[in-house]
C-alpha positions as CSV (number, residue, x, y, z in Angstrom):
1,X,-2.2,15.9,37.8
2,X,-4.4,12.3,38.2
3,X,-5.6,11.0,35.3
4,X,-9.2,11.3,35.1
5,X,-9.5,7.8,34.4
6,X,-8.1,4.7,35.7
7,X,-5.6,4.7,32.7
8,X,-2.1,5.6,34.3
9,X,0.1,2.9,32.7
10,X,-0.6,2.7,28.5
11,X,1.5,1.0,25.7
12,X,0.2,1.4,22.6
13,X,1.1,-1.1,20.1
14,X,1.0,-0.2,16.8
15,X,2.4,-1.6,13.7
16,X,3.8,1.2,11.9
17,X,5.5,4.4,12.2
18,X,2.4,7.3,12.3
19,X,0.4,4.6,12.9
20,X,0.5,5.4,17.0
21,X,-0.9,9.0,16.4
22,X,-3.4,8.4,13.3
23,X,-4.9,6.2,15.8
24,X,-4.9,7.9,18.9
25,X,-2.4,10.7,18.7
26,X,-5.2,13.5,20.3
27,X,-6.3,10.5,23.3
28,X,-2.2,10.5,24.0
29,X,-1.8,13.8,24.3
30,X,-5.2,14.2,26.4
31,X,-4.0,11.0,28.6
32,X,-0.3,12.4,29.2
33,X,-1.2,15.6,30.1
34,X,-3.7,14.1,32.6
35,X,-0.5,12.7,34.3
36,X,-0.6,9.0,32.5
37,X,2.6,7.1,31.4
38,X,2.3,6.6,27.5
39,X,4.5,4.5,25.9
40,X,4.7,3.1,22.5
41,X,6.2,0.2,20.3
42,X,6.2,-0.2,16.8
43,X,6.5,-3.6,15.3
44,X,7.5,-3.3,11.5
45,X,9.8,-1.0,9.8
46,X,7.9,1.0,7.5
47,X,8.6,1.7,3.7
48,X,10.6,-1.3,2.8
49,X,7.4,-2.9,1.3
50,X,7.5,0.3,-1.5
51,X,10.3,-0.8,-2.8
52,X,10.2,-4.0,-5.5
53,X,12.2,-6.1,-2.9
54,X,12.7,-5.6,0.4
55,X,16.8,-5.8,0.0
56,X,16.2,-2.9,-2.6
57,X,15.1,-0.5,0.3
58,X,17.5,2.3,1.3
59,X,17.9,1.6,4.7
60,X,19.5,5.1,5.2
61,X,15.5,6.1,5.1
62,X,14.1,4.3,8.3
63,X,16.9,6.1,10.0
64,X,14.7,9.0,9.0
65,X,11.4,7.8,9.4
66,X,12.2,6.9,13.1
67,X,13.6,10.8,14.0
68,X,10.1,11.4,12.8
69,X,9.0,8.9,14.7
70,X,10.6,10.6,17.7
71,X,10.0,14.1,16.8
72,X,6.2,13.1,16.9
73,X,6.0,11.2,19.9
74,X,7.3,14.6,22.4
75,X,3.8,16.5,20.5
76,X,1.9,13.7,22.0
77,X,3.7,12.7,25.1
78,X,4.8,9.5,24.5
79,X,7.4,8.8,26.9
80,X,9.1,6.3,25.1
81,X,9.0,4.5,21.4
82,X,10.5,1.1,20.7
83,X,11.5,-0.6,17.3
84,X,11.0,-4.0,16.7
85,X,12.3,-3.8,12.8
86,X,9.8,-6.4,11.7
87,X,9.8,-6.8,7.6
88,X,7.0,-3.9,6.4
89,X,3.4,-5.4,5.1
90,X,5.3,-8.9,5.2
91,X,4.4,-10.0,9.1
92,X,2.0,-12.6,7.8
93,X,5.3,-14.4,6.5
94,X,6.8,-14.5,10.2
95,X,6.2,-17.3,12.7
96,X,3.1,-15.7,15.0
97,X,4.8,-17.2,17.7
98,X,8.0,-14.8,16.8
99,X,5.6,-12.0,16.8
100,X,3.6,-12.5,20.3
101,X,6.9,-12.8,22.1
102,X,8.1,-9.8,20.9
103,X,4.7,-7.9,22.6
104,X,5.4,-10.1,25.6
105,X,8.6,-8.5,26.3
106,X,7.2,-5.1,26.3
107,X,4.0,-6.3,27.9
108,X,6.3,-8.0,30.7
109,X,8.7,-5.2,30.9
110,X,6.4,-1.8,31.1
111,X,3.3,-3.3,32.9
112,X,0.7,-1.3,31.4
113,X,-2.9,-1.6,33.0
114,X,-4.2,0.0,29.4
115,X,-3.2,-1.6,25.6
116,X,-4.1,0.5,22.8
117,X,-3.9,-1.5,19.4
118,X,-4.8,-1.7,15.6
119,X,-8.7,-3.2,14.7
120,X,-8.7,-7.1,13.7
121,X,-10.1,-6.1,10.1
122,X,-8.0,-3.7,8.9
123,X,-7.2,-4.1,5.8
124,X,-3.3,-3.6,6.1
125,X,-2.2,-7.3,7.1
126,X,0.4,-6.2,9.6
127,X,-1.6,-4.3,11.3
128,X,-4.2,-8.1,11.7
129,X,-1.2,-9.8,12.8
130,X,-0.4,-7.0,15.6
131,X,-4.0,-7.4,17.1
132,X,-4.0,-11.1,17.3
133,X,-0.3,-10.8,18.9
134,X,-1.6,-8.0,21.5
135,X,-4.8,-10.1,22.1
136,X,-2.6,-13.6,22.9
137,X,-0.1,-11.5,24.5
138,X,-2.5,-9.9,26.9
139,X,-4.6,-13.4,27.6
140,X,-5.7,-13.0,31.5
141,X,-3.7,-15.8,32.6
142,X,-1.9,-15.9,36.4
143,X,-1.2,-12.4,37.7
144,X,-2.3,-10.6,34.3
145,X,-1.5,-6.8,34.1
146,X,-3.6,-5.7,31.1
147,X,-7.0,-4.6,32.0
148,X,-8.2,-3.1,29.3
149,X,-7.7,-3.9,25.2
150,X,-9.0,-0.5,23.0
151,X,-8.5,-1.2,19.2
152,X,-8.2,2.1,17.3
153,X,-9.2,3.1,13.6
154,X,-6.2,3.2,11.1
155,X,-7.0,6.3,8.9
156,X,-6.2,4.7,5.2
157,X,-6.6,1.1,6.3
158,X,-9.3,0.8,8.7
159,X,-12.1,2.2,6.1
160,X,-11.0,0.8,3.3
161,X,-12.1,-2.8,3.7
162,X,-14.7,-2.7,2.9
163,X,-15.7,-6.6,2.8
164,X,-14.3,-7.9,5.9
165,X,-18.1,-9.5,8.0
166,X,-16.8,-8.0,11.2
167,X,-16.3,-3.8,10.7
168,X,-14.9,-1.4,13.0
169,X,-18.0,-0.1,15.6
170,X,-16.8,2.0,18.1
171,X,-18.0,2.1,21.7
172,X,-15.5,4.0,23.6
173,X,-15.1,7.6,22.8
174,X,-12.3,10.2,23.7
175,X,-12.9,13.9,23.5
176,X,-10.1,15.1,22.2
177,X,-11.1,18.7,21.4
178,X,-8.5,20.5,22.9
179,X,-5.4,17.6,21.7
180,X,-6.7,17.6,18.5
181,X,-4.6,20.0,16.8
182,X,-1.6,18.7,19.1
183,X,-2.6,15.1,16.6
184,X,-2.4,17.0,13.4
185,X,1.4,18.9,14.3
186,X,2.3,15.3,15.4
187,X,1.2,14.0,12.0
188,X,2.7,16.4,9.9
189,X,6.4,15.5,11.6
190,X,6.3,12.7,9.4
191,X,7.9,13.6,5.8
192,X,7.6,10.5,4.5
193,X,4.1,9.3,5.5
194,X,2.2,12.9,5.8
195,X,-0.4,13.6,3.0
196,X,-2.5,15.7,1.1
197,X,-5.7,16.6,0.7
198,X,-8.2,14.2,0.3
199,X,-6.2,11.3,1.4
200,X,-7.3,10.0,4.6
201,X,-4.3,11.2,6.3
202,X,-4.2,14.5,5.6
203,X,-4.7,17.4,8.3
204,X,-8.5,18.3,6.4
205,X,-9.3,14.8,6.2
206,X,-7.9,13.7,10.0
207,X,-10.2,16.5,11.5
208,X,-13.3,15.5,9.1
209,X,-12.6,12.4,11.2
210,X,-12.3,14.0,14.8
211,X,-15.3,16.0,14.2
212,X,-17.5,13.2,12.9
213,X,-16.6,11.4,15.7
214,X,-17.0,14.1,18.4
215,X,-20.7,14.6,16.5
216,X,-21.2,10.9,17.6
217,X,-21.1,11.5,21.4
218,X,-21.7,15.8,21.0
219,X,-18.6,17.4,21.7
220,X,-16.1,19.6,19.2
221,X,-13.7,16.6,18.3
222,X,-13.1,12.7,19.5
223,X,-11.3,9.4,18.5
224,X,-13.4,6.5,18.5
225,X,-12.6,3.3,19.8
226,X,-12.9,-0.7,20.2
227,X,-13.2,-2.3,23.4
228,X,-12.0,-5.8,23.1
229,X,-11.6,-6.5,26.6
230,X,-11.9,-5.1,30.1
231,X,-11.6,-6.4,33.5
232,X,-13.5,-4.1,36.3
């Protein structure tokens, strides 16, 4: 099947593990099944910042986190998920420089026409660092591939700063009312980042979401979205 839109080649960049499906998980499924290629890379490892040093971590866990990682990406379609390993909620203390060539490569090697990624004002500082990376990364220079940036809300980050002067206002809309619930089993594959009700990542609380946003453009459920750049 074609996909209904001109989106047949997406990477989604994302800087944690579950952070590709809070975002977009039910737009995935909806893009794969409409015959796109869906890839995703994950730039820091997850859970090492809980610990009281990073060297305290047991490593033995993002050996866990990423079957998870796995397990959740064939709910969604994701045809592939690649691990950077960059230090958790600490990628403001890396060289930028180190972090933009990293999405090069993957920009470079997969060639995607569509870049999903996290919102500028998150609160979560990695997930800043991975938008200014995708956004240098994908600069329209020479024979540029990227033709469309879409910055996603973060469930449990994106909300939840509440001072920053520039706030997420979506203006691209995906019904997801038949994925939806594709999103939620994706979600729930994650044992170590799954919640409970009424934290914003719980199954009530990530179809409040779907549902307020589907009410925005009247259908059942949707996932709302940035547009930070698109070439026509």
């Amino acid at each position: 099947m074609k996909p209904k839109t001109d989106m047949k080649n997406i990477l989604v960049v994302a800087a944690h593990p579950d952070d590709e499906i809070l975002g977009e998980g039910g737009t995935i499924r909806r893009l794969a099944d409409e015959g796109a290629t869906v890839r995703a890379v994950i730039m820091a490892e997850g859970l090492t910042s809980r610990a009281e040093r990073r060297d305290k971590s047991d490593f033995s866990e993002l050996k866990n986190l990423q079957a998870d990682a796995l397990s959740s990406a064939k709910i969604v379609g994701y045809q592939s998920i690649d691990f950077c390993g960059l230090p958790d909620n600490r990628m403001d203390s890396l060289d930028l420089l180190d972090i933009i060539k990293k999405v090069s490569h993957f920009v470079e090697t997969y060639q995607p026409d569509t870049v999903f990624t996290h919102h500028h004002g998150d609160l979560n500082v990695d997930h800043r660092c991975t938008c200014e990376a995708v956004l240098t990364a994908c600069r329209p220079v020479g024979e540029y591939c990227v033709k469309r940036i879409l910055a996603f809300e973060t469930p449990s980050s994106t909300e939840w700063n509440y001072t920053y002067p520039e706030p997420f206002r979506p203006n691209v809309f995906f019904d997801i009312s038949n994925t939806l619930e594709a999103k939620i089993e994706a979600m729930e594959q994650y044992r170590s980042e799954r919640a409970r009700a009424p934290h914003p990542r719980s199954p009530e609380s990530l179809r409040a979401l779907a549902y307020y946003r589907g009410s925005n453009i009247g259908c059942k459920a949707a996932e709302a979205f940035m547009l930070l750049r698109e070439v026509v």
